[in-house]
KOLBAVEX-185254 format. One line per field, with one value per residue: x, y, z of N, C-alpha, C in turn; residue in three letters; residue number from 1. Coordinates in Angstrom, 2 decimals, always signed. Each point is the difference from the previous one (the first is absolute). Example, Ala and Ser with C-alpha at 12.3 -4.5 7.8 and 13.67 -1.06 7.14 Angstrom:
residues 2
n_c1: +13.19_-0.35
n_c2: -5.69_+1.05
n_c3: +7.80_-0.72
ca_c1: -0.89_+0.82
ca_c2: +1.19_+1.19
ca_c3: +0.00_+0.06
c_c1: +0.90_-0.77
c_c2: +1.20_+1.09
c_c3: +0.00_+0.73
rest: ALA_SER
nr: 1_2
This chain:
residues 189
n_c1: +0.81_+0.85_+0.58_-0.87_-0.18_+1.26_-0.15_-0.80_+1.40_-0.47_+0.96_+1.23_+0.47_-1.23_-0.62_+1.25_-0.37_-0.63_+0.40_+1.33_-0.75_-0.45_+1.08_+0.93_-1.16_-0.14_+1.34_-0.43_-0.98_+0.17_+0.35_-0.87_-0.27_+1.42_-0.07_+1.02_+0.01_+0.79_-1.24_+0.84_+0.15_+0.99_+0.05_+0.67_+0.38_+0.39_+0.15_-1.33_-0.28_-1.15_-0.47_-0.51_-0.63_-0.99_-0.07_+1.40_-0.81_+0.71_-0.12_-0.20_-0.74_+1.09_+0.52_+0.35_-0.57_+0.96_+0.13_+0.87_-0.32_+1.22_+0.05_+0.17_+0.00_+0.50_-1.73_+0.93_-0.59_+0.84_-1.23_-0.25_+0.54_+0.55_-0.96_-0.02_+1.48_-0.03_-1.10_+0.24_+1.05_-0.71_+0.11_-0.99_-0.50_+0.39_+0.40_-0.24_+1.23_-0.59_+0.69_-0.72_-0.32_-0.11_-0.06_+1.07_-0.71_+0.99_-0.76_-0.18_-0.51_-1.37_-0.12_-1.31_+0.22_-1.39_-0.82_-0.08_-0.82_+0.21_-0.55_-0.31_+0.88_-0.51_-1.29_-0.69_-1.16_+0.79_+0.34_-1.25_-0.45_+1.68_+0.29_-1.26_+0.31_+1.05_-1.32_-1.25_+0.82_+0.20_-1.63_-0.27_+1.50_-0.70_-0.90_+0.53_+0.79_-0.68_-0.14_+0.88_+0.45_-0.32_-0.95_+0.62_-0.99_-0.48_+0.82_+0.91_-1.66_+0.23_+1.51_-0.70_-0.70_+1.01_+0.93_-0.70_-0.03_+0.49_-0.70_+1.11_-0.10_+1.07_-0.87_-0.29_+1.28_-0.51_+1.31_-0.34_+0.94_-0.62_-1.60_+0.90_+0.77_+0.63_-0.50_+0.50_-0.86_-0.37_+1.20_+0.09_+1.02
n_c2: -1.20_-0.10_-1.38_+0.24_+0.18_-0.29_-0.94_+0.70_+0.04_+1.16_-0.09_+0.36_-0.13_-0.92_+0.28_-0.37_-0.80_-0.06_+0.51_-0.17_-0.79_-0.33_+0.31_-0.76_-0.96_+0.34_+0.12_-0.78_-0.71_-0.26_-0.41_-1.06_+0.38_-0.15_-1.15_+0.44_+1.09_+0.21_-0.80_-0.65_-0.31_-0.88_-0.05_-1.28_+0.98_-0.06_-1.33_+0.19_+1.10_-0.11_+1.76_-0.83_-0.46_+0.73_-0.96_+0.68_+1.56_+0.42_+1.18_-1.33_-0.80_+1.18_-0.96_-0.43_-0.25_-1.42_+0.37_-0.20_-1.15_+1.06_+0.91_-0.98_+1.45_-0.02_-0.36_-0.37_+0.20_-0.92_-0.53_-1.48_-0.65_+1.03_-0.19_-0.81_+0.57_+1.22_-0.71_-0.87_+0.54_+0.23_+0.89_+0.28_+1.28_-0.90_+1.79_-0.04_-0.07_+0.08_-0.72_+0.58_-0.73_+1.11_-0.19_-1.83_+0.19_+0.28_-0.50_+0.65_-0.66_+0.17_-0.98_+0.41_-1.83_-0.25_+0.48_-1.13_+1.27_-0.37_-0.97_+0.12_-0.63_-1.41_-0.93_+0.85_-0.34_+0.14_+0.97_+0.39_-0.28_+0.34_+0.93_+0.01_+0.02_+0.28_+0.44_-0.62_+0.06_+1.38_-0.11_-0.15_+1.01_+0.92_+0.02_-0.14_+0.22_-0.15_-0.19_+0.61_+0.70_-0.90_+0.17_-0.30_-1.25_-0.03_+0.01_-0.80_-0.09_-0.29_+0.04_-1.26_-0.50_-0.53_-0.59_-0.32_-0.06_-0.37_+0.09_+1.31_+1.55_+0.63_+0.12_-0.35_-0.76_+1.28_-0.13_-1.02_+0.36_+1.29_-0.59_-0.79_+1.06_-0.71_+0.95_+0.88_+1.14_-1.15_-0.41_+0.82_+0.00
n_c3: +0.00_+0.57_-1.19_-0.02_+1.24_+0.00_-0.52_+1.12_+0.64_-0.27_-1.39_+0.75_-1.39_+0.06_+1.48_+0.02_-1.05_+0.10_+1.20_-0.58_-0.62_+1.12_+0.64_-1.01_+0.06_+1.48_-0.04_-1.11_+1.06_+0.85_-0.28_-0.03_+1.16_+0.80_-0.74_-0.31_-0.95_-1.25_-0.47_-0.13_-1.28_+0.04_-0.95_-0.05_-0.80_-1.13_+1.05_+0.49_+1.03_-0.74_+0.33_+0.09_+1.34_+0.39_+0.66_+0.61_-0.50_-0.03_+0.33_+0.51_-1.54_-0.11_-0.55_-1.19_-0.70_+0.16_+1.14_-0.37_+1.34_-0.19_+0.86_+1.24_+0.80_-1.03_-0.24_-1.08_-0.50_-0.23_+0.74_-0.23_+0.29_-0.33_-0.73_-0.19_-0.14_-1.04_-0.66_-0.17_+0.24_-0.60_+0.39_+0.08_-0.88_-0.58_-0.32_-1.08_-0.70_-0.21_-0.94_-0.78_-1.16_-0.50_-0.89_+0.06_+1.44_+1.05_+1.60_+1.27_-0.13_+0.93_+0.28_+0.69_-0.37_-0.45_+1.40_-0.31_-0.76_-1.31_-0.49_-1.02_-0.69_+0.81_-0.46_+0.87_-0.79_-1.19_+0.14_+0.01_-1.68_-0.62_+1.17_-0.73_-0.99_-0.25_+0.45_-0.81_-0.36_+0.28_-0.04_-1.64_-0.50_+1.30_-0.45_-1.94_+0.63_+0.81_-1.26_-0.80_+0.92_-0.67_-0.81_-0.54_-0.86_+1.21_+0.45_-0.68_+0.20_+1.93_+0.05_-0.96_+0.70_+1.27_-0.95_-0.02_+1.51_-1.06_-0.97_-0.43_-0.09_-0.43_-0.27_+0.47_-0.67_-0.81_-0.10_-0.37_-0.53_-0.62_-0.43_-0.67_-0.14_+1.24_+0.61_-0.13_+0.09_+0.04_-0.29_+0.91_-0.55
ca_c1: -0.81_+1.02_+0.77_-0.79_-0.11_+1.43_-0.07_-1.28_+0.28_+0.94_+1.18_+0.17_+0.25_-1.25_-0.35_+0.83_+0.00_-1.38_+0.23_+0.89_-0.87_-0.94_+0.88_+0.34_-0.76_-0.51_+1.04_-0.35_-1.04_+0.92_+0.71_-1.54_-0.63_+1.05_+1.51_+0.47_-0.48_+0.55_-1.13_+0.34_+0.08_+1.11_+0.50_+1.77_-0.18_+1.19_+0.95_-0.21_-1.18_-0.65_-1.02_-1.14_-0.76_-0.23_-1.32_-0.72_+1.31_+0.63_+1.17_+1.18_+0.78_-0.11_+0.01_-1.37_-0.30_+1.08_+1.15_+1.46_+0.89_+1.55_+0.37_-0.83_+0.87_+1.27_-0.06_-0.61_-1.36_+0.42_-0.52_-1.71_+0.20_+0.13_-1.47_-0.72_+0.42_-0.32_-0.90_+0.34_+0.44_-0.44_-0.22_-1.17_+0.66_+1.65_+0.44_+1.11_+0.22_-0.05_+0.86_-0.77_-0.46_-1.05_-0.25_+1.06_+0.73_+0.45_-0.64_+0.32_-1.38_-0.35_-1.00_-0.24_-0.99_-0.73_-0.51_-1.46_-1.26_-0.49_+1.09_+0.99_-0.51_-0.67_-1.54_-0.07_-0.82_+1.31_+1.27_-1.12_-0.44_+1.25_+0.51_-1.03_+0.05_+1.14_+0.00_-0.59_+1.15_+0.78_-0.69_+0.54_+0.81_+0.01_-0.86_+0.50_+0.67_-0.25_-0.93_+1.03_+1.50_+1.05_-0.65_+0.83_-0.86_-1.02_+0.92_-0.17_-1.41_+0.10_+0.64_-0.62_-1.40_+0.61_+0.29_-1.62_-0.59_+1.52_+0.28_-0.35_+0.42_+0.78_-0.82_-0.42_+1.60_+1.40_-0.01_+0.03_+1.07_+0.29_-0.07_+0.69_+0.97_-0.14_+0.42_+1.24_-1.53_-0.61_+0.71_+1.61_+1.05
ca_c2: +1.20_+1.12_+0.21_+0.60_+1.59_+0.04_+0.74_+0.81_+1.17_+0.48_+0.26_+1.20_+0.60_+0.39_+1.07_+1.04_+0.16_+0.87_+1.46_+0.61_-0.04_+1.06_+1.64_+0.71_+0.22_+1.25_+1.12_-0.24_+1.21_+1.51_+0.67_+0.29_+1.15_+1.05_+0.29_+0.66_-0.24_+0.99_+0.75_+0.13_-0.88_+0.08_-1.74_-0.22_+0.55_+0.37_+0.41_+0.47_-0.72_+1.26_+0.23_-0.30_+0.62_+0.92_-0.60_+0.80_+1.08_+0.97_+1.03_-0.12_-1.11_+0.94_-1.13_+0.29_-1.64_+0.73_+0.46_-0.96_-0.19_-0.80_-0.24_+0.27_+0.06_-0.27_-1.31_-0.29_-0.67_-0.62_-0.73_+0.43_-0.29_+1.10_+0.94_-0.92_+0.22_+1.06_+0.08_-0.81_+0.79_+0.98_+0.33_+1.38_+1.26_+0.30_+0.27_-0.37_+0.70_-0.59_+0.57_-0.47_+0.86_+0.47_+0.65_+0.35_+0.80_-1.05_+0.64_-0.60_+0.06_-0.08_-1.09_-0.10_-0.79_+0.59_-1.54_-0.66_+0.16_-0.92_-1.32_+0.18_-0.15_-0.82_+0.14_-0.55_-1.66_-0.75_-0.37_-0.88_-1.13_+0.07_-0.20_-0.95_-1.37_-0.01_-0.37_-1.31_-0.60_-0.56_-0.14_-1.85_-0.18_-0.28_-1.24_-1.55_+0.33_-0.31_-1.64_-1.33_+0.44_-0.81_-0.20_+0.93_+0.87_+0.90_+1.33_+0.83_+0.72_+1.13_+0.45_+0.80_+1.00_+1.46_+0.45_+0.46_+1.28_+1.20_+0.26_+1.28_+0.29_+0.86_+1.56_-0.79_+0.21_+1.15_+0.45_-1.32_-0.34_+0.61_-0.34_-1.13_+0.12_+0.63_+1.50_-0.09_+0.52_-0.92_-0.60_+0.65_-0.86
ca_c3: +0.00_+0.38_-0.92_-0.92_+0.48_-0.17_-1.29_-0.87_+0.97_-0.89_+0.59_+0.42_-0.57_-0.87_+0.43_-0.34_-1.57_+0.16_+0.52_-0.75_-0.91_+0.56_+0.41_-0.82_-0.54_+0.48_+0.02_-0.77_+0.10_+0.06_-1.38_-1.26_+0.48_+0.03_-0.60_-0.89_-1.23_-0.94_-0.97_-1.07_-0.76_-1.00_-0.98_-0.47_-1.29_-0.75_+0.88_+1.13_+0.43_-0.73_+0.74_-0.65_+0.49_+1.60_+0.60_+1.45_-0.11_+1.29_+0.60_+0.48_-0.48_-1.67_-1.06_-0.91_-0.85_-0.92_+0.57_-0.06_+1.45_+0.23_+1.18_+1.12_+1.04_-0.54_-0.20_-1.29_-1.06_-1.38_-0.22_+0.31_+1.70_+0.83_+0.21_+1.10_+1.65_+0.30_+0.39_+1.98_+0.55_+0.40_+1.27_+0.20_+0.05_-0.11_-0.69_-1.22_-0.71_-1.42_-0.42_-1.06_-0.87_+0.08_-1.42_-0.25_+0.86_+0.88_+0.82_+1.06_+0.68_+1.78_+0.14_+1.39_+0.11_+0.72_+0.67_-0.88_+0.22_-0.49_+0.00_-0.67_-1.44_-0.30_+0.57_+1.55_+0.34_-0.44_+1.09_+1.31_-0.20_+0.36_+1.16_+0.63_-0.67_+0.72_+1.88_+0.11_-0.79_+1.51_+0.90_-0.31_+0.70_+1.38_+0.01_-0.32_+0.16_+1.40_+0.06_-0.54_+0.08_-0.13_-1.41_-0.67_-0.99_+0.44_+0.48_-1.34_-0.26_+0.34_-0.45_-1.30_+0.28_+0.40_-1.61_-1.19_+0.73_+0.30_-1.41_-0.25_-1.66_+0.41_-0.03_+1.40_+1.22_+0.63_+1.68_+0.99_+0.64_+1.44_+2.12_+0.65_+0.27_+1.20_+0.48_+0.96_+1.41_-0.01_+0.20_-0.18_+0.40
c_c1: +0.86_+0.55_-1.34_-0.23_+1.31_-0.44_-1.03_+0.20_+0.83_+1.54_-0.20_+0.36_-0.77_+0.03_+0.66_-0.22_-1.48_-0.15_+0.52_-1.26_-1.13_+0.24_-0.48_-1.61_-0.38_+0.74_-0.66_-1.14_+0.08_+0.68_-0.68_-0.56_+0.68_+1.28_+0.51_-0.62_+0.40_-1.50_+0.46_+0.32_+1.62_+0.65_+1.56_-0.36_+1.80_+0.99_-0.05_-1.75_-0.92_-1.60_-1.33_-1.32_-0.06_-1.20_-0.64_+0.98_+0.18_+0.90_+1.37_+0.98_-0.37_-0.04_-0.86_-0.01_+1.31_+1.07_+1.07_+0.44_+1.35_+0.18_-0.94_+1.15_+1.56_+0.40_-0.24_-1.10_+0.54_-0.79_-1.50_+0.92_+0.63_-0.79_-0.81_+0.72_-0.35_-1.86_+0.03_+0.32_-0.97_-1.05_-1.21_+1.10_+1.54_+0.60_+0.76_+0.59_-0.29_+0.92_-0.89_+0.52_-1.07_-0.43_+1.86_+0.86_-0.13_-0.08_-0.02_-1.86_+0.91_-1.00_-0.36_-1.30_-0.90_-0.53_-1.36_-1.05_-0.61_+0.22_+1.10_-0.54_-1.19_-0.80_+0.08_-0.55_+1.29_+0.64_-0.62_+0.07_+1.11_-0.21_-0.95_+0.59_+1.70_-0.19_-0.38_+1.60_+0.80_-1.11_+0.56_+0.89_+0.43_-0.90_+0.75_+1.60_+0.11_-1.46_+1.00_+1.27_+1.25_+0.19_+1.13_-0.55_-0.98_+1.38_+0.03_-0.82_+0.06_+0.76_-0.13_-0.80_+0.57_+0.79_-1.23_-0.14_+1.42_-0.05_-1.10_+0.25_+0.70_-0.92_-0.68_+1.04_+0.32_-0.05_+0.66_+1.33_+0.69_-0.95_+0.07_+1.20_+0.12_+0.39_+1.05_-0.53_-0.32_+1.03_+1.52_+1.39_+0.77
c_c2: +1.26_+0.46_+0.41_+1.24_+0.85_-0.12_+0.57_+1.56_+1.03_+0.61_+1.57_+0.88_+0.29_+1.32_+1.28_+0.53_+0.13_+1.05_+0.48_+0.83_+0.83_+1.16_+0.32_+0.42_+1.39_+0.98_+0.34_+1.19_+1.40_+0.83_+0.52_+1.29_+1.07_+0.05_+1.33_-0.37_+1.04_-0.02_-0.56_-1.81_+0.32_-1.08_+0.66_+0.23_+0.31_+0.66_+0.77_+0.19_+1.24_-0.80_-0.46_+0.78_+0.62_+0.16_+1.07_+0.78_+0.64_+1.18_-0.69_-0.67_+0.67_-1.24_+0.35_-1.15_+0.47_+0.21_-1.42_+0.49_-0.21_-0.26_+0.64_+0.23_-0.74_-1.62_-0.27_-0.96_-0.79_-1.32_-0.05_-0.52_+1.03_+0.86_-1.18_+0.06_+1.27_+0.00_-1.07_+1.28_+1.41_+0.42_+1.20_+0.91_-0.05_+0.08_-1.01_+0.93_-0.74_+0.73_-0.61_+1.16_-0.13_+0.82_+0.43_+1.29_-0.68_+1.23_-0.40_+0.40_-0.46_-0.88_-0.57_-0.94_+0.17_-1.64_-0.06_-0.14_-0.95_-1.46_+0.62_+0.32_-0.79_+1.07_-0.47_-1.28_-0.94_-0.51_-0.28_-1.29_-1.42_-0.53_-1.15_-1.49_+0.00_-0.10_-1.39_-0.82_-0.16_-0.84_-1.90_-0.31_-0.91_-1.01_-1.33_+0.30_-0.26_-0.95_-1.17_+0.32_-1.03_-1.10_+0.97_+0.60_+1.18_+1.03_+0.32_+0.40_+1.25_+1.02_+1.14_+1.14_+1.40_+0.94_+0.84_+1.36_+1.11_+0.33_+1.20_+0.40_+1.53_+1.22_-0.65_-0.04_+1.16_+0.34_-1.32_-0.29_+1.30_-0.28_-1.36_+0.96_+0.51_+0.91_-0.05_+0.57_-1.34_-0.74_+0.64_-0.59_+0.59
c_c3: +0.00_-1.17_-1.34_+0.44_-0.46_-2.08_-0.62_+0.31_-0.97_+0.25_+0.34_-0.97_-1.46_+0.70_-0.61_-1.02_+0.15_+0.56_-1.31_-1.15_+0.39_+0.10_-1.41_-1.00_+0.64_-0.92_-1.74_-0.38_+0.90_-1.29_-1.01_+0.45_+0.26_-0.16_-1.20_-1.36_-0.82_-0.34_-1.76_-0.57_-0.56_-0.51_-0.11_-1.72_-0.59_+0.99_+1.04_+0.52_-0.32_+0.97_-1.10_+0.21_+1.00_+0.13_+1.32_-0.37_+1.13_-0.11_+0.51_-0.24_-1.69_-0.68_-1.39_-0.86_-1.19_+0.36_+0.33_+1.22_-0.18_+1.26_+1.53_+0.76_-0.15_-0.38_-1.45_-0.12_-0.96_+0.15_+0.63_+1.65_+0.38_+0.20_+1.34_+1.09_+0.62_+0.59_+1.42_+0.71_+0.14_+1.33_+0.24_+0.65_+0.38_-1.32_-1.14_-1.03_-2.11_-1.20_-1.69_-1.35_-0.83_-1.62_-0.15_+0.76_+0.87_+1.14_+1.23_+0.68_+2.00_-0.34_+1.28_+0.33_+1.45_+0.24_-0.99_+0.89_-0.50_-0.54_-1.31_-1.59_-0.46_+1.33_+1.51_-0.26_-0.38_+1.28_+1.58_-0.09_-0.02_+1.15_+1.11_-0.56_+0.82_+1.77_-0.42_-0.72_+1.79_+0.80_-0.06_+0.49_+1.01_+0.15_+0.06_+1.08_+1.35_+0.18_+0.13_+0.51_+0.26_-1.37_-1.19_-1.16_+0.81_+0.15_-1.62_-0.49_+0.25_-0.24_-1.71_+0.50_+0.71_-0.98_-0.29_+0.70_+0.17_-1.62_+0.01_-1.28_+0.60_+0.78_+1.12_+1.09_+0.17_+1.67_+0.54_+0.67_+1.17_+0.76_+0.32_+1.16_+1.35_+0.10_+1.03_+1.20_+0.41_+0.89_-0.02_+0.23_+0.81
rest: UNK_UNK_UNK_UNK_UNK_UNK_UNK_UNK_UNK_UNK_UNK_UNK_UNK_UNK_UNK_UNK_UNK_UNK_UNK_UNK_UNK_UNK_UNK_UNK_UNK_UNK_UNK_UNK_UNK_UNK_UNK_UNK_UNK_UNK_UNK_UNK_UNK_UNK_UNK_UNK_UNK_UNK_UNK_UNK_UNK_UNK_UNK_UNK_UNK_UNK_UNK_UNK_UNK_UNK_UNK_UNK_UNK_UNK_UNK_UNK_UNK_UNK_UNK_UNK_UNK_UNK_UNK_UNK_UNK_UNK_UNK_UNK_UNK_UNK_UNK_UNK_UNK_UNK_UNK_UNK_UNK_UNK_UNK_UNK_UNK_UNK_UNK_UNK_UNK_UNK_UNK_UNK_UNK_UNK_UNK_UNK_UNK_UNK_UNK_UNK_UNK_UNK_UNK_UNK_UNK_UNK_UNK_UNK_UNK_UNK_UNK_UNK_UNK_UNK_UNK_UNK_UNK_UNK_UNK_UNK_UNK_UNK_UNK_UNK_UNK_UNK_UNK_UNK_UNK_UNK_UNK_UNK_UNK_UNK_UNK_UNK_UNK_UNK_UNK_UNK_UNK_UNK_UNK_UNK_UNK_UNK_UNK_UNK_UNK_UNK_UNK_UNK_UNK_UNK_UNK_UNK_UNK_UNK_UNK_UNK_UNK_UNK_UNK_UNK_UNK_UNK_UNK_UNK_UNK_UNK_UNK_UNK_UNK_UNK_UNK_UNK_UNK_UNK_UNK_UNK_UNK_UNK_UNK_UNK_UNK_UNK_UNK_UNK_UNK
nr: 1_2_3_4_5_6_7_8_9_10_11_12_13_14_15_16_17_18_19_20_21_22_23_24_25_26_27_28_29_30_31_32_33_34_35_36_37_38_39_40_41_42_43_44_45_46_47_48_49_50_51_52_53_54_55_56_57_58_59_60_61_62_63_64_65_66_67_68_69_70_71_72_73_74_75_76_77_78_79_80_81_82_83_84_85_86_87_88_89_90_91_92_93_94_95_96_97_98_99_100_101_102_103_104_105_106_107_108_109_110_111_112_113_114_115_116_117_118_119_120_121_122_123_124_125_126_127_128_129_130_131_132_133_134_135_136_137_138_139_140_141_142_143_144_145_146_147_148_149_150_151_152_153_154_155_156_157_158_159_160_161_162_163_164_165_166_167_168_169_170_171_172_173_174_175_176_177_178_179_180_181_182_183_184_185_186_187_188_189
């Protein structure tokens, strides 16, 4: 009796890997509502990253459809992943310097991402509807996952399913990696 209680018991480190997944699903939505947001659309184009759209204009983010990103705060643009580090990184109301051109002139715009009022480029029901189907993906998850925690096809279920509830599209992440980042207020050395 003992030894079935002993393997129906989950390991200690499912837990772990489910917290991990959870946090991160919160931090997720948090973000959807106030994370940072330029307002804007930009594709990797003839060598660099041209403003497509502008979806949320602003005073505070000059940008115009067209405009060629070289450089952020002394960071070149020579690819689409240096534009995806620059949008992770971004932070509500902390100053950037954009270094673009612009009708073949080359210009130093103040770019001051503002917290999202709104979800983004896509539709609030989209990304509702998204994030509902991604909680029921962690909900299986945890489910097959601590039905079976010692079943290796159920961990690898689970496992897929926690995969499923972490797949975004860039304009949804900005920001994400500065509020992974501990504050040094928080924790001083």
């Amino acid at each position: 009796m003992k030894e079935a209680a002993q393997a129906k018991r989950s390991a200690w480190w499912l837990w772990v890997i489910a917290a991990a997944f959870l946090l991160n699903f919160g931090v997720i939505l948090r973000n959807d509502w106030a994370g940072p947001s330029l307002g804007l659309q930009a594709f990797y184009e003839h060598g660099g990253m041209v403003v497509h759209d502008i979806y949320a204009p602003s005073a505070n983010v000059p940008l115009q459809q067209g405009d060629h990103i070289v450089r952020v705060d002394k960071h070149t643009i020579a690819s689409a992943a240096d534009w995806w580090v620059v949008l992770m990184n971004l932070q509500v109301n902390k100053r950037l310097t954009f270094e673009i051109r612009r009708n073949n002139e080359s210009r130093q715009v103040s770019v001051t991402p503002e917290g999202r009022r709104y979800v983004g480029y896509y539709s609030p029901g989209v990304i509702v509807q998204v994030r509902i189907a991604q909680l029921i993906a962690l909900a299986v998850a945890c489910l097959v996952g601590f039905a079976r925690p010692r079943n290796r096809s159920a961990l690898l279920t689970a496992l897929f399913f926690f995969g499923v509830s972490t797949l975004n599209v860039a304009d949804t992440m900005s920001g994400i990696s500065a509020t992974y980042v501990i504050r040094r207020r928080w924790f001083p050395c």
